[in-house]
C-alpha positions as CSV (number, residue, x, y, z in Angstrom):
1,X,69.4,133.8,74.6
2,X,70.8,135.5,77.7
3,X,69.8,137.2,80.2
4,X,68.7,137.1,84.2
5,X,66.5,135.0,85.1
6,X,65.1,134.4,88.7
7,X,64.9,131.2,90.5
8,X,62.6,132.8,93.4
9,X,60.7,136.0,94.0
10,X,61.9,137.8,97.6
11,X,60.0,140.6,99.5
12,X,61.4,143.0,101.7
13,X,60.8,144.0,104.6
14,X,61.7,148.0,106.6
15,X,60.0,147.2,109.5
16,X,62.5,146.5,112.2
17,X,63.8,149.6,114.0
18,X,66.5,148.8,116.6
19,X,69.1,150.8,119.3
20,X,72.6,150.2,118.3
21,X,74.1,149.1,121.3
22,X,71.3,146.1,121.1
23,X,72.5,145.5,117.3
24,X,76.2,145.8,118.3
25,X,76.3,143.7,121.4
26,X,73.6,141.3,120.1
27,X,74.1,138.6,117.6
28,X,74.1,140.1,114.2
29,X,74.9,137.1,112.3
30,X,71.6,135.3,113.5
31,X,69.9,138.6,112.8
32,X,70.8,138.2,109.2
33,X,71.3,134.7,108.8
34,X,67.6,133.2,108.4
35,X,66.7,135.1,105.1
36,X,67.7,134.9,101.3
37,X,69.6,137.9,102.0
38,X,69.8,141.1,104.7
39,X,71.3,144.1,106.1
40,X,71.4,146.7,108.9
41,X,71.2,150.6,108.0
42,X,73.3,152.7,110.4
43,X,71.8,156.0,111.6
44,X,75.2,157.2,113.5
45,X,73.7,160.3,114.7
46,X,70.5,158.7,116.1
47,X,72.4,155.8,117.5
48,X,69.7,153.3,115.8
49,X,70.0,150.9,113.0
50,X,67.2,149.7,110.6
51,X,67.1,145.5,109.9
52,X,66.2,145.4,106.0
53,X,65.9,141.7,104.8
54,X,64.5,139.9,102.0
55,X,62.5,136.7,102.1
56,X,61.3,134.4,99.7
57,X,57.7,134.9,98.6
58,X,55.6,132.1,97.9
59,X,55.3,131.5,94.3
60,X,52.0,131.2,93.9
61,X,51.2,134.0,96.0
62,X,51.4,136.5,93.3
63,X,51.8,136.8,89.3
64,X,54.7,139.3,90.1
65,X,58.5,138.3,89.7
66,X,59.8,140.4,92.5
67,X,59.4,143.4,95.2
68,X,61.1,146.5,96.0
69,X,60.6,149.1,98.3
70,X,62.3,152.5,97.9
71,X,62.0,155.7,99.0
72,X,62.3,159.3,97.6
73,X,63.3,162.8,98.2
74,X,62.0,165.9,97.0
75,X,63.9,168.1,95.0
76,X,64.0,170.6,97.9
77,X,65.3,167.7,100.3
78,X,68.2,166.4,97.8
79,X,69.7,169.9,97.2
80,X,70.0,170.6,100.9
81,X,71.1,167.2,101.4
82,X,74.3,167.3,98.8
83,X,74.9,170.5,99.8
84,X,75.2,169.3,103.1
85,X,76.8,165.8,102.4
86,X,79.3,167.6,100.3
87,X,79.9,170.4,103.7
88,X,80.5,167.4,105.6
89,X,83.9,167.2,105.1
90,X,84.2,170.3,107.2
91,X,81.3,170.4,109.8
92,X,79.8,167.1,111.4
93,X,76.5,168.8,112.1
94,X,75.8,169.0,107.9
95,X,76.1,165.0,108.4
96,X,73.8,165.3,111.6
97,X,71.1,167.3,109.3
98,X,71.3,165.2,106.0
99,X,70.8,162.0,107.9
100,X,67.7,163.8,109.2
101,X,66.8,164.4,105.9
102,X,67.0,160.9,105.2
103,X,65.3,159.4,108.2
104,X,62.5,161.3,108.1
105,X,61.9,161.1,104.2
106,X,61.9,157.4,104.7
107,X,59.6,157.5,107.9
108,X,56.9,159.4,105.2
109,X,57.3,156.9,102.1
110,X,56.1,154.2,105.0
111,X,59.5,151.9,105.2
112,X,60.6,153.2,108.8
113,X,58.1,153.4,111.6
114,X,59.2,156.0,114.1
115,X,59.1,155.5,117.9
């Protein structure tokens, strides 16, 4: 039998909202280096990065083997947004505008507090 089995369940976590210049003069790898795994999301145009890491779950916490957050778009917001990702080859502010988009459809699925 093969297949993937996992040796522990992680969680993650959106909640960290930070300026860039405090990400980009700060000390990333000890931002990154106490959990099972992390990254930092880069909003160029509103000079701010999102922390996303993952952290091991107590086993016996939960029956569940794992945890995701995601977020979506509505059909609406994903046209405009390749239409604009696909224009921004030509004109920065179609960038500016789909990573508005973006920002603010994950600020209303919950994983991005704004502020």
């Amino acid at each position: 039998m093969s297949g993937l089995w996992c040796t522990v369940i992680l969680g993650a976590n959106w909640e960290a909202r930070l300026n860039e210049k405090d990400v980009l003069d700060g000390d990333i790898y000890g931002m990154i280096a106490p959990y099972a795994t992390a990254n930092l999301w880069w909003w160029p145009y509103k000079r701010k990065f999102h922390h996303r890491y993952y952290d091991v779950v107590p086993a016996n916490s939960t029956a569940q083997q794992g945890f995701q957050n995601t977020f979506s778009v509505t059909q609406l917001e994903a046209t405009a947004a390749i239409t604009m990702l696909n224009s921004g080859k030509y004109l920065a502010t179609s960038n500016m505008l789909a990573e508005e988009i973006f920002f603010w459809a994950m600020v209303r699925a919950g994983h991005l507090q704004y502020g």
